[in-house]
C-alpha positions, 0 to 999 in steps of 0.5 A, a space after each residue: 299602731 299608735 300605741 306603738 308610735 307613741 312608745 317609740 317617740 317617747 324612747 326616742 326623746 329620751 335618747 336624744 336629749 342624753 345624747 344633745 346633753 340638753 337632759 340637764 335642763 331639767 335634771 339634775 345629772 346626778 341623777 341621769 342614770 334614773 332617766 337612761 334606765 327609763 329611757 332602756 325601760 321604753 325601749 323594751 316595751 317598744 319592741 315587745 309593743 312592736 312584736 305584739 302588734 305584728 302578731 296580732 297582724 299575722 292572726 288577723 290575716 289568717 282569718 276568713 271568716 268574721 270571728 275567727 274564735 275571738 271576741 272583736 266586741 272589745 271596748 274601744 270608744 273612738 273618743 277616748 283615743 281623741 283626748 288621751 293620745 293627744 295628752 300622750 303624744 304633746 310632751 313628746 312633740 314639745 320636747 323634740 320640736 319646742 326649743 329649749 329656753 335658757 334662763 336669763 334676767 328676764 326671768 328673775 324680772 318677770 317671777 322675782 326672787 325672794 328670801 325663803 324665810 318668809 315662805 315656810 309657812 306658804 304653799 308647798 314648801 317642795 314646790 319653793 321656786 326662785 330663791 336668792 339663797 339655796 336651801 335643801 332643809 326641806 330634803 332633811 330632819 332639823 337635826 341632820 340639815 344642820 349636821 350636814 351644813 356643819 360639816 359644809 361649813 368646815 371645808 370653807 371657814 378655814 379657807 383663806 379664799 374661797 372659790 365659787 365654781 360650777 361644782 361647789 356654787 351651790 353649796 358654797 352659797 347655802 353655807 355662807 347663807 347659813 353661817 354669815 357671821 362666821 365668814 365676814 372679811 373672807 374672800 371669795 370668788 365666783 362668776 355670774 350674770 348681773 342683775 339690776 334690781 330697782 330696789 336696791 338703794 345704791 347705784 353700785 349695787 347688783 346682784 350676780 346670779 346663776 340659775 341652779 338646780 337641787 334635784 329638777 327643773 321644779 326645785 330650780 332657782 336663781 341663786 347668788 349675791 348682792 354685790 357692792 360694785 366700785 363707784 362708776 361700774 356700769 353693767 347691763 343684765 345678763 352681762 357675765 362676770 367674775 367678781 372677787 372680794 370680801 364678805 360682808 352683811 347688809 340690812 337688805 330693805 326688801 326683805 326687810 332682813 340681814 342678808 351677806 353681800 360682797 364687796 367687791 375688789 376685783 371684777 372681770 367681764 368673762 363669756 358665759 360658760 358652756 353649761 349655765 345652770 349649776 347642780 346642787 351635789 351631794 
């Protein structure tokens, strides 16, 4: 029976975050067919649970004597139904009842964000969480990483503006980080949330963030831009604007690198959209 109680909660989660669209805070929806196949998957094994469950039920109620032909000497210790139903049924009671958290700057303050090149050689390079630059070269050989960004970066170099949207943010970032060099003075567009970090040396500079996702919640980041705001901007974290500009590079003292930055010409406050999180295509 909880067998069965179990399989339907889980059937039941899976349906329900597709239908609230709430899948997408922790998958990429490139890939929600993987998980509504899962979801049909479940529901199959949760009729053929139900039906063996009444079967059993019939054959247990036509007997009238202790063993009726079959074995009851099954090894079924209460205690390992204690700890492993519970681990079973948690997912499902967290994902149904536990609200779903949208990430903002606190976030970013509480993990930090860094450049991933200090990080190649640390940990598990699959598990890289929180970077100001995307990067999917883990997922590739060398060779056809740098063949792909190639390809990205002719769909942008040539481009008099380039326009950052919920589509191509991740991929437009990724390339600009790859070939700096090659887009200083283009213009360029994009929204985000701000984020004031206390390490920066101006006063007018920021970050403009959007949390994306490569493939799941557990290669997602914070990905975007220092941006060099006109003098007198004052913005508070989590504020959404749209900023526009020319890229430029500066020698970021907390990474002790070079890395991109806008200067920004034009800016706008805007509502923060329906979907925050952006999606890294293919």
């Amino acid at each position: 029976m909880i067998r069965s109680l179990i399989l339907i909660g889980f059937t039941y989660l899976i349906f329900h975050l597709h239908i609230t669209g709430d899948i997408n805070k922790y998958i990429n929806m490139k890939y929600s067919y993987l998980s509504a196949t899962a979801g049909y998957a479940l529901l199959v094994l949760t009729i053929v649970q139900i039906l063996m469950l009444n079967k059993d039920s019939s054959k247990d109620g036509g007997c009238d004597h202790d063993h009726c032909g079959h074995n009851h000497s099954k090894d079924n210790k209460w205690y390992k139904k204690l700890y492993v139903y519970p681990i079973l049924a948690f997912p499902i009671i967290s994902g149904l009842f536990f609200p779903i958290a949208t990430l903002d700057s606190n976030i970013v303050k509480a993990k930090g964000f860094h450049f991933p090149i200090y990080d190649e050689s640390e940990g598990d390079s699959f598990m890289q969480q929180q970077f100001l630059r995307p990067d999917t070269s883990v997922y590739y050989g060398k060779d056809d990483y740098d063949s792909l960004m190639k390809k990205e970066k002719k769909k942008y170099v040539n481009q008099s503006m380039i326009t950052l949207n919920d589509q191509n943010y991740l991929k437009g970032m990724e390339t600009i980080y790859n070939f700096p060099g090659d887009f200083l003075g283009k213009e360029i567009e994009f929204k985000g949330f701000v984020f004031n970090d206390k390490e920066t040396i101006d006063k007018n500079q920021l970050f403009i963030f959007r949390f994306g996702v490569i493939h799941c919640i557990a290669d997602s980041g914070v990905f975007g831009m220092l941006v060099d705001m006109p003098d007198g901007t004052k913005l508070k974290n989590d504020e959404w604007v749209t900023v526009k500009g020319k890229i430029s590079t500066i020698y970021y003292q907390p990474f002790k690198t070079n890395i991109p930055y806008l200067k920004v010409e034009e800016w706008s406050t805007t509502g923060a959209p329906k979907e925050q999180y952006v999606f890294r295509g293919y």
